[in-house]
C-alpha positions in Angstrom: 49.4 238.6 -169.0 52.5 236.6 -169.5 54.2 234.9 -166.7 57.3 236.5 -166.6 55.4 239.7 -166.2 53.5 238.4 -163.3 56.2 237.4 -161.7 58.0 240.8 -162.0 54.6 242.3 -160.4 54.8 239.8 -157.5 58.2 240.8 -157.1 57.5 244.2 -157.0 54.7 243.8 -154.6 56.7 241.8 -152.3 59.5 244.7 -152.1 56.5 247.1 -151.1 53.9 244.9 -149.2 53.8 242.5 -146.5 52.2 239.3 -147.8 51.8 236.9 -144.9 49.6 234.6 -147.0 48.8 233.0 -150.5 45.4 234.4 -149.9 47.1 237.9 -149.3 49.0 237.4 -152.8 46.3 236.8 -154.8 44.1 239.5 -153.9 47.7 242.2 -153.8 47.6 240.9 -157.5 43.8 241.3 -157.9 44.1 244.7 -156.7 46.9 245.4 -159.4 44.4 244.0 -162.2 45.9 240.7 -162.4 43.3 237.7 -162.2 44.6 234.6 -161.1 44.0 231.6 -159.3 44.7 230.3 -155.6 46.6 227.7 -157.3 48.2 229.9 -160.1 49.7 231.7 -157.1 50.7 228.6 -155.6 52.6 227.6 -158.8 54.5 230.9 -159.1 55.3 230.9 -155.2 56.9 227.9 -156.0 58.6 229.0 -159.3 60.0 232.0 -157.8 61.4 230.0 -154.6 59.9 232.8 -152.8 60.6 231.8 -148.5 58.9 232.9 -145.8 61.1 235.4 -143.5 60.5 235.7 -139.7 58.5 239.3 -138.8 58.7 238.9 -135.2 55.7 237.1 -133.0 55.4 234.4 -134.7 54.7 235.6 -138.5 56.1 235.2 -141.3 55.6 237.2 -144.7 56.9 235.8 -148.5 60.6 237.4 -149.7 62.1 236.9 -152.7 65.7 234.8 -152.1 68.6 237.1 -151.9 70.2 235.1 -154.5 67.7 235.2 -156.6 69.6 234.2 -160.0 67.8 230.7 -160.3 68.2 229.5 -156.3 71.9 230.2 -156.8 72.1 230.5 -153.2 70.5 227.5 -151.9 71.7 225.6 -154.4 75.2 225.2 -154.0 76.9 221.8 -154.5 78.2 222.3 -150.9 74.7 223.0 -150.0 73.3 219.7 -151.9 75.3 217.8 -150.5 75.7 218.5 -146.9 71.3 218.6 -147.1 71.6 215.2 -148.3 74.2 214.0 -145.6 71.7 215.3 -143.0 68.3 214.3 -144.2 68.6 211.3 -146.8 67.6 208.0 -144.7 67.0 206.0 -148.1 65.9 205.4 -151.9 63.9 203.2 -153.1 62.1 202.0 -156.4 58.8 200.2 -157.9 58.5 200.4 -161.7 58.6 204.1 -163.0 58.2 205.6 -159.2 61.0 206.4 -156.6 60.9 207.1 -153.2 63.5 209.2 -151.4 63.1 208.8 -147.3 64.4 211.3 -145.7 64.8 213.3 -142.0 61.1 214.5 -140.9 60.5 217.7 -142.0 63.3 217.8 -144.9 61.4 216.3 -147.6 60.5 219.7 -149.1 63.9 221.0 -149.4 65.2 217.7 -150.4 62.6 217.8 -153.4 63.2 221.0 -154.5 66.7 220.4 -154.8 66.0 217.4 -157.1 63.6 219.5 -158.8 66.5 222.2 -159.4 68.7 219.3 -160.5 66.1 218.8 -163.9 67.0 215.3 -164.4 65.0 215.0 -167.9 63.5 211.3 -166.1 62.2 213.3 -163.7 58.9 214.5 -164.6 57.9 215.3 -161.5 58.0 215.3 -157.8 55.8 215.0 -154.6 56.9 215.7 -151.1 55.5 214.4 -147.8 56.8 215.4 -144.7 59.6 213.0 -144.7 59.4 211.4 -148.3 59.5 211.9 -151.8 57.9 210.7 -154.4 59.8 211.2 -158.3 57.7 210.1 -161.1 60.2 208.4 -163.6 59.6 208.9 -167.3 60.6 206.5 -169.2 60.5 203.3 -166.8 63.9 202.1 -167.9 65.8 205.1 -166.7 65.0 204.3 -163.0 68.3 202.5 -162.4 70.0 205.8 -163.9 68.0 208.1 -161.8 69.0 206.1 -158.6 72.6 206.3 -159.6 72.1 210.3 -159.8 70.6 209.7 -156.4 73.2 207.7 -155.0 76.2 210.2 -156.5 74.2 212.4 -154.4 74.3 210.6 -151.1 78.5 208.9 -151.9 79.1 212.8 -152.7 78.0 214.3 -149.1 79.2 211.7 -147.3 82.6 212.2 -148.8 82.3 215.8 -147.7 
């Protein structure tokens, strides 16, 4: 099965199921014929920017965004910026490796905005809790990658 066609089937389960849990998604798709992987399902939670809504009591189930064309929502340049005016405490470099410090608990959304951004010397990202690690590829675009990063911080303070 191709991606794209998993995806739609995860979208469609989500509109008709609860799904509280990666566990839960996997075996919604199992049951639909689809055989994939905890981490598969991991990956395309990921890919889909799917969030986890409130339910009352405490749970939470998976949703698709509402702006769903690409994180349009959530990635707004007002958005960016104002999330890196709150939660960006610091960058800093070794080699071919940055690290972004940020607020506890923001690294996530911090990353994923970076990882929306698809800086071609990014080739990857790690989050913490309240860092970030970007793997820069190659090791001579690290002073251009902390420019990026720095427009990033100049532009939300200037906001």
């Amino acid at each position: 099965m191709k991606k794209e066609e998993r995806y739609e089937k995860i979208r469609e389960i989500l509109s008709r199921r609860i799904i509280e849990t990666q566990e839960d998604l996997t075996e919604a798709l199992r049951l639909e014929g689809i055989d994939v992987t905890q981490a598969t399902v991991s990956r395309d939670i990921k890919e889909l920017m799917l969030t986890k809504v409130p339910m009352g009591r405490g749970r939470y189930r998976y949703a698709v965004p509402a702006a769903h064309a690409e994180g349009a929502g959530f990635f707004q340049a007002s958005r960016i910026a104002r999330l890196f005016r709150d939660t960006v405490l610091g960058v800093d470099a070794s080699e071919n490796l940055v690290v972004v410090k940020t607020m506890p608990g923001a690294a996530n959304a911090v990353a994923s905005a970076i990882d929306y951004a698809k800086w071609p010397q990014v080739i990857g990202t790690i989050a913490g809790d309240d860092n970030i690690l970007l793997v820069i590829k190659p090791k001579d675009a690290v002073p251009e990658v902390l420019s990026l990063l720095d427009a990033m911080v100049k532009d939300a303070e200037n906001r």
